[in-house]
N, C-alpha and C positions, 0 to 999 in steps of 0.2 A: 806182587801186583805191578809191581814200575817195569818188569818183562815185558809184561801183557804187553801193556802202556808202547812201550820204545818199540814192542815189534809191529801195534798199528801204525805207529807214525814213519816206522821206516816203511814199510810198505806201499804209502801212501806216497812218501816222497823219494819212493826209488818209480814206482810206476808213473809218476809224472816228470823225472831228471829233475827234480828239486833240490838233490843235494841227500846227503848221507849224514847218520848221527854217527857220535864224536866215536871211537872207535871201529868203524865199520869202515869198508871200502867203498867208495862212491861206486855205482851201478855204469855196467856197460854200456852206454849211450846209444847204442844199437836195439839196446832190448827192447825197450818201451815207444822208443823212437824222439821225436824234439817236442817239446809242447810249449817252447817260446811262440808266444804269439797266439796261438790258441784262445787263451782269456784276454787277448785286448781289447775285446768290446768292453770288458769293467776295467777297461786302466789299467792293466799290468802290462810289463813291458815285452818287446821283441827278441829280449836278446837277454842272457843271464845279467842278473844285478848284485849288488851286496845283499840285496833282502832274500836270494835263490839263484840255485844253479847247480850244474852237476859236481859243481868241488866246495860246494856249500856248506859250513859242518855245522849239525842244530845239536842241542842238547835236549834234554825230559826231563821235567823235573815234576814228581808225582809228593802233592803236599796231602801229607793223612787230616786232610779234616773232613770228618763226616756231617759238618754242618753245612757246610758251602757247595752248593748246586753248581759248579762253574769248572770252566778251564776257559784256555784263554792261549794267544801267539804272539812272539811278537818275532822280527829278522833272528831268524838262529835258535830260539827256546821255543818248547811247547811247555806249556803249565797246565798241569790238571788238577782237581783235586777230589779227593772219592768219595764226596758226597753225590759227584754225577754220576759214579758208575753203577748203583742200584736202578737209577732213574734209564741208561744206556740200556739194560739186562742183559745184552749180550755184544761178542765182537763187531758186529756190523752197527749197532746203535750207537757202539764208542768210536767207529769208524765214522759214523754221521757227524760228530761232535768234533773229532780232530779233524775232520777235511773242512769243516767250515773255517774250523781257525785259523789252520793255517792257511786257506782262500780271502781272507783280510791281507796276512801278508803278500802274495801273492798280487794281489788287486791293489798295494802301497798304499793302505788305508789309513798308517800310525804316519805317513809324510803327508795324507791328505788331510788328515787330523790337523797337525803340528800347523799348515798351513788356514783353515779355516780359523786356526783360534784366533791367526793375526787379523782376519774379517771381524770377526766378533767382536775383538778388541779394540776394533777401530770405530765398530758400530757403537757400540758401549760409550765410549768416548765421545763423540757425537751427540751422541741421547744427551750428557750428562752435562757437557756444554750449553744443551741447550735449555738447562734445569729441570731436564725430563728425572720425576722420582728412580731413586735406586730402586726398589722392587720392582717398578713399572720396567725399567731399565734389564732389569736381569729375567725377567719373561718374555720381553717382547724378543732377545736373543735365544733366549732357550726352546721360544715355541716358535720361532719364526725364521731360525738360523739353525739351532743346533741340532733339535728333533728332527727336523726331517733329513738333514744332512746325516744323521747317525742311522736309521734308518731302509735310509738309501746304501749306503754302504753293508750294512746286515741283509739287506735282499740281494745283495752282487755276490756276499760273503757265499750265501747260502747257495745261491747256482754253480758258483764254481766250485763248492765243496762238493757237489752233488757232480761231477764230472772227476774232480778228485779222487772220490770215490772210487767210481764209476771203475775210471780205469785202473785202480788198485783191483781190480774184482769183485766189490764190495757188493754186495744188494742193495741198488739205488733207494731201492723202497722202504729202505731202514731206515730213510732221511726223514720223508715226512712223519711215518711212524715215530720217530725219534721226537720230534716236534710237540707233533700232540699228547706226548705223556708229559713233555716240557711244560706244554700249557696247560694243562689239565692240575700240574703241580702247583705250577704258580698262583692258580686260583685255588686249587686247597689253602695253601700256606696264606695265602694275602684276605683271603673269607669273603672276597668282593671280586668284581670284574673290572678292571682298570679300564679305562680308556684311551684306546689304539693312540688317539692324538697326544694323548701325554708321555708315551712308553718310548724309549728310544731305540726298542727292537718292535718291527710288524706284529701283528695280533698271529696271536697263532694259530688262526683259523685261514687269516690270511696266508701265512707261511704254507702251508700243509695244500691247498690250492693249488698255487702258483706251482712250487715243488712238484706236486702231481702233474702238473701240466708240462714240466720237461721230462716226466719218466720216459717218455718216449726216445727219447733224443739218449737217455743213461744209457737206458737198457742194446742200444745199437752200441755206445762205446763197451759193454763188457760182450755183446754180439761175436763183435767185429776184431777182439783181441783174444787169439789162441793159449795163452796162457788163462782168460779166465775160465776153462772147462774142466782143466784141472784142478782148480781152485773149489768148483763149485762141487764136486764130484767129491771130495775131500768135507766139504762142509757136510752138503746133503748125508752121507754117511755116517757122520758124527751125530746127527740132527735125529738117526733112526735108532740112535741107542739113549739118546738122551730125552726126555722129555721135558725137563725144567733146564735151560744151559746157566752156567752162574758163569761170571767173568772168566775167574780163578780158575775154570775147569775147562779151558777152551785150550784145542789142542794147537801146535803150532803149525801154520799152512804156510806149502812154503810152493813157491813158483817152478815149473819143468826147468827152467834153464836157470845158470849162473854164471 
């Protein structure tokens, strides 16, 4: 399983010059071309950083629990864990899930974190001086500071995964797909409908929207790059002998050039 695993995320960040997992050779900078600067409308930078780059090296680390819906990035690891990969069903839905994550790092969202907590903690302080109650105190930051600031950053996470994708040769459309079996789950398991203002991720109604609404824009990055025909030619083939795909049985796709 952690194959599968390391050869999405090398994929992912060989076709954006991301950088290369811990034994592999970093990708020809030519192949894919520069995508510095590409994602600076969400905050990520022009120029390689410590958090990515084409001599960047990430590790994978695939934790067996089948209880935990989640993965997760931070500079240099992908964390997953396989209880999301039932809920994925196939390569391109676990493609959905590691381009988002790693598009947090990407977009310097663990230094925009780090810096917000100091606002918080200054707001908190403030409150508390001025004998405003502690509970009072730890809501009016959590719904009025932190919720929407986490958020906000999960809707940048999520478009630039979806270009992540994208140019890996992914099926853009695996994203929202991907989403709505997300949210569909989370209201099985939770027996109720949370509300959007409490959640520190978008509704996922809202998610699956939005996402739909830059398929257009995806589907011109896998258009417009001659390595994804042979990608898709490779899958669509695979797709007419199988009927049900399961992670474990997805063949390895591999790009015309190296």
């Amino acid at each position: 399983m952690s194959h599968h695993v390391r050869r999405v995320v090398s994929r992912i960040l060989t076709a954006s010059n991301l950088g290369a997992l811990h034994g592999e050779k970093p990708a020809h900078a030519t192949l894919f071309g520069d995508s510095f600067g590409e994602f600076s409308e969400f905050g990520a930078s022009t120029r390689p950083t410590e958090a990515y780059g084409p001599q960047k090296k990430w590790d994978v680390i695939v934790v067996d629990d089948k209880r935990t819906v989640n993965a997760m990035a931070t500079p240099g690891v992908v964390v997953v864990f396989t209880g999301i990969l039932p809920v994925c069903r196939d390569e391109e839905g676990l493609a959905a899930v590691l381009a988002h994550e790693i598009g947090h790092v990407v977009a310097r969202h663990t230094a925009e974190r780090i810096s917000s907590q100091t606002v918080w903690f200054g707001v908190a302080a403030i409150l508390q001086l001025l004998s405003v109650d502690y509970f009072i105190t730890q809501n009016l930051t959590t719904f009025l500071l932190e919720l929407p600031n986490s958020r906000t950053q999960e809707r940048e996470a999520d478009l630039i995964g979806l270009r992540l994708m994208s140019k890996a040769c992914y099926n853009p459309g695996a994203a929202p797909a991907m989403f709505e079996r997300l949210g569909q789950l989370e209201k099985s398991v939770m027996s109720r409908k949370a509300f959007e203002f409490a959640q520190t991720h978008p509704a996922s109604e809202n998610r699956v929207k939005y996402l739909e609404a830059a398929l257009p824009e995806a589907y011109q990055i896998v258009e417009s790059n001659p390595e994804c025909a042979e990608v898709r030619r490779q899958l669509d083939a695979f797709r007419e002998t199988a009927h049900q795909v399961r992670i474990d049985e997805i063949p390895e796709l591999k790009f015309g050039h190296s």
